[in-house]
N, C-alpha and C positions, 0 to 999 in steps of 0.2 A: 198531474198538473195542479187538479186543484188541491192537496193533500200540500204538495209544494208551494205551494200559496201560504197559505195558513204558517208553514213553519218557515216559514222566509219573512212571515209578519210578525209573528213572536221573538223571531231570531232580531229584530230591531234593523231590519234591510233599508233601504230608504228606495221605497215604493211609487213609482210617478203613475199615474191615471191619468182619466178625464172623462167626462161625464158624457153619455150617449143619450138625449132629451130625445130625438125621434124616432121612430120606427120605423127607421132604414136600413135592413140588413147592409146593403154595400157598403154604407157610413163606415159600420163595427168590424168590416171587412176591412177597409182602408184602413182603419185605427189600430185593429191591430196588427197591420203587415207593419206599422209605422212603429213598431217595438214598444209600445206604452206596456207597463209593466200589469197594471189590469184596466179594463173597464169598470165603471162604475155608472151600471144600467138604472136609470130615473123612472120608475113607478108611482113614483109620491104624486110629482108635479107632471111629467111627461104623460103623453096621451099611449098609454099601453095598457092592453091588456097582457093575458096570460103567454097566449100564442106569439104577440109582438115581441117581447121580451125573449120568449124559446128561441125564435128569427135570429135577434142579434147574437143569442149564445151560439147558436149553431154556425153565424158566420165568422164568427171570434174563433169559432173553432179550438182546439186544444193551444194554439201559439199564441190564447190570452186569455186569462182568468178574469171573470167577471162576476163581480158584485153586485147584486141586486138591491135598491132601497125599496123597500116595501112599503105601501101609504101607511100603514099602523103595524105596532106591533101586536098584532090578530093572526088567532091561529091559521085562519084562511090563507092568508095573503105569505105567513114565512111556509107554512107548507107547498104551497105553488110555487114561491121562488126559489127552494130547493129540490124539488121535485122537476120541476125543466129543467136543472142540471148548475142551478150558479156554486161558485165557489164561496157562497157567505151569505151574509146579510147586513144591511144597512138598516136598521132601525131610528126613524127619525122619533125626537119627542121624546126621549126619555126622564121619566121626572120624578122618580121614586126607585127606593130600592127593590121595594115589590114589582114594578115593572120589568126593571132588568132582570129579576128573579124570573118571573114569566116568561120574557123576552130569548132567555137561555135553556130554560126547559123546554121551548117549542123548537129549539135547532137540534135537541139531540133526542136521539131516540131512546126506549124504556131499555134498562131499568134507569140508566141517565135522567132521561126525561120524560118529555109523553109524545114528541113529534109523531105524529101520525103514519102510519106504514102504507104506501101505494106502491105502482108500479110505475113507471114513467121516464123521462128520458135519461134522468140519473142512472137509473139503473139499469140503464142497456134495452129499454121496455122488456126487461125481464132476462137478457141474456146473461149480465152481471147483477144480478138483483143479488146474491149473497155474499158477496166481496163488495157491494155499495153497501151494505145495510151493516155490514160488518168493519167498514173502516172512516163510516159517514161523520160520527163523534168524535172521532179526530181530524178528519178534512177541511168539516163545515167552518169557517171564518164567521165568527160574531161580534160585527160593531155597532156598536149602540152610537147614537147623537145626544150629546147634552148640549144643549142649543137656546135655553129656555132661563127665565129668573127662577122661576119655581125650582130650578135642580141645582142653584148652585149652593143651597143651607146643606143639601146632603149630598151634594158630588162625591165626597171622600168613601161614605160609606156607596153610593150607587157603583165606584169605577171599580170596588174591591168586593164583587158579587162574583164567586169563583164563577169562570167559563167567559168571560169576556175575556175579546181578545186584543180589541184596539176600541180606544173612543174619537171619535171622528167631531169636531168642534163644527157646528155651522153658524159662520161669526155672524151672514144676514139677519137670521131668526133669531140669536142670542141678543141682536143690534136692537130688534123691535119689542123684545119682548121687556128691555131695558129703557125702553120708550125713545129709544137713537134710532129710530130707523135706518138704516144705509149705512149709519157713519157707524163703520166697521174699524177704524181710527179713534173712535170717542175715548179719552181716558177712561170710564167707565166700563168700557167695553174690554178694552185691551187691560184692564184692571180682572174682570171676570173669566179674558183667555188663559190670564195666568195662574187664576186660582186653581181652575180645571186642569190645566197645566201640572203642575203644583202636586196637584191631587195625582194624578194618573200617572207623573214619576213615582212619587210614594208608594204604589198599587203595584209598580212594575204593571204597566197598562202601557202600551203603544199609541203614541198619540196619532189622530187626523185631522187633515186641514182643506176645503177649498178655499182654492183663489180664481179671479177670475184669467188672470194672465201669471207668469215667469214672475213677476216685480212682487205680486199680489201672494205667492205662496213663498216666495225666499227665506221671507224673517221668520215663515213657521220652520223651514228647514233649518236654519239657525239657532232657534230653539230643540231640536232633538224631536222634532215632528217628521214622523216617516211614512206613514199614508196620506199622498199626497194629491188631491185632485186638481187640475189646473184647467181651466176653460170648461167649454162645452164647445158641443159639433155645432150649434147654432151660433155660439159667439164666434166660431171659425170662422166659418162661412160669411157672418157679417163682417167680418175685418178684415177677410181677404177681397171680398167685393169691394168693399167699401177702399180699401188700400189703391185695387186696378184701377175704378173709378178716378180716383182722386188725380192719379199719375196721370192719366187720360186727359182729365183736364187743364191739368199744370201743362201739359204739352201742348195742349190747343191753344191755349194765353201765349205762349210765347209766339213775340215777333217773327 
């Protein structure tokens, strides 16, 4: 499954997600009975540790590849997120090509790279430990975030650092660090998605996008953006509540 991830994201598939913010196995459980093509598990921002994250993988089960975003890109933290079993990583921040240099060498193992060798869920805690360790540098999914002012003088050469496999645009952080906070619309803004844009066709790089709804991810699909994250389990749940609510009340107003 997850080997078929990776070449289904290279192969330019058009990829839908959504982002898993708590640490509710059921959630990850619902989401992906719900055919979402992967998860896209929040360690940056979302309150998870090591174990919380393992939960949702284990209820995603094999019928959904899931992505881990890691707070940094630190040895620690992409060793653990593929070590409990995710199909990738999500590296927020990336702002040099020497980062994504690092960022790529910590997903694949020696003489590839230098990832670190354990035993762990990936590996069957050991049952499959030499068929994972042996097919893991072709599995593992590496997407970086260029998200940042500081990356767009050298996006061209960051997105063209061999072993990356998609770059994943995050227009909030791009929005503030552009001094637009929110406004994810700012000419400025949608002037920088397309540089990166731009860049990551040239690179043959896989572009990514969130949105926060259908409306909010479209125009990136329209551009040849095919990792797709659309919502969160939290903005779910807020809009479905908030949707019953509303109907609730419009019925008691009427006469």
């Amino acid at each position: 499954m997850n080997q078929m991830f990776r070449q289904r994201l290279r192969g330019g598939e058009l990829l839908v997600g959504t982002l898993a913010t708590l640490p509710a196995p059921g959630i990850a459980e619902v989401l992906a009975d719900l055919l979402f093509d992967w998860l896209f598990i929040d360690t940056e921002h979302g309150s998870f540790g090591a174990l919380d994250a393992q939960a949702l993988l284990q209820a995603a089960g094999s019928r959904c590849p899931c992505l881990v975003r890691v707070p940094a890109g630190q040895d620690v933290w992409i060793k653990k997120a593929l070590d409990i079993g995710a199909a990738g990583v999500i590296v927020p921040q990336v702002n040099s090509v020497e980062q994504a240099e690092r960022v790529v060498r910590l997903c694949k193992y020696p003489p590839e790279g230098a990832r670190g060798v354990g035993i762990a869920r990936a590996h069957g805690y050991g049952l499959q430990f030499q068929e994972y360790v042996e097919t893991a540098n072709e599995a593992v999914a590496v997407v970086i975030q260029v998200e940042h002012a500081d990356a767009l003088e050298n996006v061209g050469a960051i997105v063209s650092v061999p072993g990356i496999d998609a770059v994943l645009i995050g227009p909030y952080d791009l929005s503030a660090s552009l001094g637009k906070m929110g406004e994810v619309d700012h000419p400025d803004v949608l002037d920088a998605i397309s540089r990166i844009r731009d860049a990551c066709l040239a690179a043959r790089v896989r572009l990514g996008a969130f949105g926060v709804d259908a409306a909010a991810v479209r125009p990136f699909i329209e551009q040849d953006f095919t990792l797709i994250a659309v919502g969160t389990d939290m903005l779910f749940l807020i809009q479905g509540a908030a949707e019953a609510l509303s109907q609730i009340s419009e019925a008691q107003a009427l006469p």
